[in-house]
C-alpha positions as CSV (number, residue, x, y, z in Angstrom):
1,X,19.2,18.1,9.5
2,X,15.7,18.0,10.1
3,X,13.5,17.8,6.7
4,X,9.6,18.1,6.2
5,X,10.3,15.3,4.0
6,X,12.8,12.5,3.0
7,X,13.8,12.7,-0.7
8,X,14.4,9.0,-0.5
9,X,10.8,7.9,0.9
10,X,9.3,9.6,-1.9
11,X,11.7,8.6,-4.7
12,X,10.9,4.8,-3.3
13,X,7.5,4.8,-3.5
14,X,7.7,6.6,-6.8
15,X,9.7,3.6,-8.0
16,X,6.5,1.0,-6.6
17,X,4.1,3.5,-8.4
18,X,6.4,2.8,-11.6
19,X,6.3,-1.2,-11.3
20,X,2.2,-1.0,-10.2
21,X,1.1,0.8,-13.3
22,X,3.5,-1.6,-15.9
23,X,1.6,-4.3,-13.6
24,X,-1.8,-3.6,-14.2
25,X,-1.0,-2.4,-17.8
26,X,-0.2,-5.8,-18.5
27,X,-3.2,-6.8,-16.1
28,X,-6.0,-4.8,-18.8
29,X,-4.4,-6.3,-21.7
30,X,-4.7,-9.5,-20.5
31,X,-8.2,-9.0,-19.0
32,X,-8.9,-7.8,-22.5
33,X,-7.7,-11.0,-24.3
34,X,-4.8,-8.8,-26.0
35,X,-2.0,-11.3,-24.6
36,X,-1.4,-14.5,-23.0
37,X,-0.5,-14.3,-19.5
38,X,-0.9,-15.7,-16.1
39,X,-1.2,-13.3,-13.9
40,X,-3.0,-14.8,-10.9
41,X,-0.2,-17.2,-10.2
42,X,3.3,-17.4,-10.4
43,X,6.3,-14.8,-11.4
44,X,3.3,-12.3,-12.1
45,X,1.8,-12.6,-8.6
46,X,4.9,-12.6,-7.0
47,X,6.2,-9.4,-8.9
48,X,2.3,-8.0,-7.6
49,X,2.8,-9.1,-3.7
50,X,6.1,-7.1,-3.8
51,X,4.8,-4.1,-5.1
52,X,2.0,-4.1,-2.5
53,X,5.1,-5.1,0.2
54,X,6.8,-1.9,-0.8
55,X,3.7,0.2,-0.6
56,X,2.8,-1.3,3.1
57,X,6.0,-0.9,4.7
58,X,6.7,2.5,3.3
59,X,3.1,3.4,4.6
60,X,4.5,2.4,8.1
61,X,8.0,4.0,7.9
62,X,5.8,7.6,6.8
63,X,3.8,7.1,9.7
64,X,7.3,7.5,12.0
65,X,8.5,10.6,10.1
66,X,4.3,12.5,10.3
67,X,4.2,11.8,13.9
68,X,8.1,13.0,13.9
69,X,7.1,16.0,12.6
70,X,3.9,16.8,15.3
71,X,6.8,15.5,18.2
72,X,9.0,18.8,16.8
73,X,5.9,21.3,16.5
74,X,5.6,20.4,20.3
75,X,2.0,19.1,19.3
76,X,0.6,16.7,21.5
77,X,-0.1,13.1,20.0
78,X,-3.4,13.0,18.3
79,X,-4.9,9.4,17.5
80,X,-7.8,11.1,15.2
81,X,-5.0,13.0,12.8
82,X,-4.3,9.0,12.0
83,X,-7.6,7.5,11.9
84,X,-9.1,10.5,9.9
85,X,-6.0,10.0,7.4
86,X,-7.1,6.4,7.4
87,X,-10.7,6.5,7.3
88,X,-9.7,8.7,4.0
89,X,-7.5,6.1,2.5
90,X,-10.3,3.3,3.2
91,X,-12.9,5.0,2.0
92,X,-11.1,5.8,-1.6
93,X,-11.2,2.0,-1.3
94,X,-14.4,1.5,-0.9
95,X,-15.1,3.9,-4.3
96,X,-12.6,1.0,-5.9
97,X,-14.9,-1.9,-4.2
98,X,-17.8,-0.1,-6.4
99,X,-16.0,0.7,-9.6
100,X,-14.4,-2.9,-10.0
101,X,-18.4,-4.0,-8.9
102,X,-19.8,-2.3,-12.5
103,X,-16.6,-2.9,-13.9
104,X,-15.5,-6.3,-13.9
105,X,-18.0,-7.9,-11.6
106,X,-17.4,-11.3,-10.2
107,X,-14.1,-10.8,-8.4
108,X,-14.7,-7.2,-7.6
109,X,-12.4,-5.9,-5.0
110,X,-13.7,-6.6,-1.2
111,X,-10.7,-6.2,0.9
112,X,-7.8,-4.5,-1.4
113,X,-4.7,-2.4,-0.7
114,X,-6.4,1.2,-0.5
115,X,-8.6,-0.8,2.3
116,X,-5.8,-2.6,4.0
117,X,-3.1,0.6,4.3
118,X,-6.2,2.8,5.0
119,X,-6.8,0.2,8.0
120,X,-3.2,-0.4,8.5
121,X,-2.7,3.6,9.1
122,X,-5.4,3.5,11.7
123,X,-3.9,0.5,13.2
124,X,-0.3,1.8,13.3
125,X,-1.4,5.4,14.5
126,X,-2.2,3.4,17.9
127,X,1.2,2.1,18.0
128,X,2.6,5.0,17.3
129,X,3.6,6.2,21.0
130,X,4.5,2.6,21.9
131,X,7.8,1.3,22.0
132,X,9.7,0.1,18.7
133,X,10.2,-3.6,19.9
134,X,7.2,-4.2,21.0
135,X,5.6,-2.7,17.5
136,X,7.7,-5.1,15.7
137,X,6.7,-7.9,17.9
138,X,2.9,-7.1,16.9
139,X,3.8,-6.8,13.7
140,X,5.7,-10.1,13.5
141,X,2.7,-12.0,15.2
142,X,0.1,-10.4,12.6
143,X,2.2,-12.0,9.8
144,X,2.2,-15.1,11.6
145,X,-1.3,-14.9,12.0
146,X,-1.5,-14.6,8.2
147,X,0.4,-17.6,7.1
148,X,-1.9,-19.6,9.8
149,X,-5.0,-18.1,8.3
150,X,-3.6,-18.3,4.4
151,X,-4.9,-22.6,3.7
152,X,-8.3,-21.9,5.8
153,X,-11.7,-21.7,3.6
154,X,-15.0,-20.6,5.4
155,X,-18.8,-20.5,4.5
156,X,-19.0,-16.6,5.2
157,X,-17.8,-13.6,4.3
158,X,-17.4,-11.6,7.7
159,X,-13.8,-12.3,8.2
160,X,-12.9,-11.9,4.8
161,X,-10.9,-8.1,5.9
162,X,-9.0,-10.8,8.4
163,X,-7.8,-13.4,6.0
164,X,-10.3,-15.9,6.4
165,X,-11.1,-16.5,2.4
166,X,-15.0,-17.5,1.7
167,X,-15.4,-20.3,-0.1
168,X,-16.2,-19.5,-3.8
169,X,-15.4,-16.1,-3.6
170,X,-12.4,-14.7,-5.8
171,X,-11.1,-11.0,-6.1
172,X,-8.6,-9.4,-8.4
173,X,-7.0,-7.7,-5.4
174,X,-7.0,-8.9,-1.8
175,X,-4.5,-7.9,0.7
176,X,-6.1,-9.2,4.3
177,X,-5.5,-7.5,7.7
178,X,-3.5,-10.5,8.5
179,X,-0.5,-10.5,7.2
180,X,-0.2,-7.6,5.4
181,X,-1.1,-4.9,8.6
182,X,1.6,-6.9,10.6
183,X,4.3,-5.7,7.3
184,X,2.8,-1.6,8.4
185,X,3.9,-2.3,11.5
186,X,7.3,-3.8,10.6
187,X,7.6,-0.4,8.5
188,X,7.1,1.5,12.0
189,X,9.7,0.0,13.5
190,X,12.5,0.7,10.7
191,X,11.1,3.9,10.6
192,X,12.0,4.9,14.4
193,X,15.7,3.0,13.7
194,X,16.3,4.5,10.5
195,X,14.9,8.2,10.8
196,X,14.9,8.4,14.8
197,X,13.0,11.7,15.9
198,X,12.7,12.6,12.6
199,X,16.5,12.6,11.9
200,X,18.2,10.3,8.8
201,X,20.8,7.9,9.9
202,X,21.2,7.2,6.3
203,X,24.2,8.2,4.6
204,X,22.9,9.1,1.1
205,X,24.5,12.1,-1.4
206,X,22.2,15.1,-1.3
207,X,23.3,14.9,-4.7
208,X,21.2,11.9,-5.8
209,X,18.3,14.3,-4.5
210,X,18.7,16.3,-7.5
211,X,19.4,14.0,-10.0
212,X,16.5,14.1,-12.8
213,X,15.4,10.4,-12.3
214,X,15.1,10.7,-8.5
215,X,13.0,14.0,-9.1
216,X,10.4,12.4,-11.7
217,X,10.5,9.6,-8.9
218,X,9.5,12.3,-6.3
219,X,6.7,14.0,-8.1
220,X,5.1,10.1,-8.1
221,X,6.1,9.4,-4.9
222,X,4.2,12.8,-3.8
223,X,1.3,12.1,-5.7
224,X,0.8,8.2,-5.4
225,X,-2.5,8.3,-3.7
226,X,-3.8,10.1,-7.0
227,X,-1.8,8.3,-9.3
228,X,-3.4,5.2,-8.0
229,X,-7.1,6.5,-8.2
230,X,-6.4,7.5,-11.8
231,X,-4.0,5.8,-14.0
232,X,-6.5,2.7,-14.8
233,X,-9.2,4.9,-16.3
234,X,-6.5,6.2,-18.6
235,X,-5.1,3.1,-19.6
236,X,-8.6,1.7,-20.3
237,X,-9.1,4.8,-22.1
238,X,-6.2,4.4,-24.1
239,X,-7.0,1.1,-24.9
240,X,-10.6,1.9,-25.7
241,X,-9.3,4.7,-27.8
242,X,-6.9,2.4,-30.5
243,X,-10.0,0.5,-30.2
244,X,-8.5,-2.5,-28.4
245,X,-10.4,-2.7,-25.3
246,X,-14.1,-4.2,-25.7
């Protein structure tokens, strides 16, 4: 059966929008001196880089199912549907390149994950008509590329979107080109094995679909773009408003 949209793809990312605001939450309490916690290294960071991974790669498995959906309208393939989409993505990153500017200031957001899966959608919309292997292969060599780049300290900031770090230069979210565009193109790849011309090969209960939990996870899932612009102005809000933030 052929669906506008996969319950499961929506009820996933809803779950990454869950763990991503409890994230930052504890992020703007410790940024506000409220707790003690190190949340630049360790279990914290970790718990961060695999929220972002399940962001990415569901960002590449979408891709599949959109340009599934053109292939079954008998549309023909339009790069600029992609890069618009995008371009759109990227620039909501630049607005969070200018907020965390005023906001926080040193270690303001150059490079983050709006600006990596806006680039990452443009990038994949080009492999979108290419075969699956050789998608993965790209997308295997750009993660490779990352790990190389990961040690390496420069004297400029040009190469920063790349991976290349400049030396002195810290940012509260930064999720290079390389390796985390390669992880978008991964996500292509299980999208065309999993959900093959727009068709599930998983075997999942419609019933789960229905179930309350999966819908609230839906509704996120739906709305994660939004979500994400929004729910840090609240909790600051809330935090300004039991006068705790300052």
């Amino acid at each position: 059966m052929r669906l506008s949209r996969f319950w499961e793809i929506d009820a996933l990312r809803g779950f990454a929008i869950m763990q991503m605001i409890f994230f930052h939450f504890v992020w703007d309490l410790r940024f506000f001196n409220l707790i003690e916690a190190n949340i630049f290294q360790g279990p914290w960071q970790w718990f961060a880089r695999t929220i972002a991974t399940q962001f990415i790669f569901l960002a590449g498995v979408s891709l599949t199912l959109s340009y599934a959906r053109e292939r079954q309208k008998n549309r023909p393939y339009q790069f600029s549907k992609f890069f618009l989409r995008g371009l759109k993505v990227f620039g909501w990153g630049l607005v969070i390149t200018v907020g965390t500017y005023f906001f926080i200031g040193p270690g303001f957001v150059i490079f983050g994950i709006l600006h990596l899966i806006g680039f990452a959608i443009i990038l994949g919309g080009l492999f979108l008509p290419v075969n699956k292997w050789l998608t993965l292969l790209v997308g295997l060599a750009i993660i490779g590329l990352g790990w190389y780049l990961e040690p390496m300290v420069v004297d400029y900031p040009w190469l920063i979107w790349l991976g290349l770090k400049q030396r002195g230069v810290s940012m509260v979210d930064y999720y290079p080109a390389a390796p985390w565009a390669g992880l978008a193109l991964v996500g292509i790849f299980a999208g065309y094995s999993l959900y093959p011309g727009g068709e599930s090969r998983l075997m999942l209960p419609s019933a789960w679909a229905t179930h309350p939990l999966i819908r609230g996870l839906r509704f996120l899932g739906r709305h994660s773009l939004l979500i994400y612009l929004i729910h840090q102005p609240i909790l600051i809000g809330l935090l300004f408003g039991l006068g705790l933030g300052g």
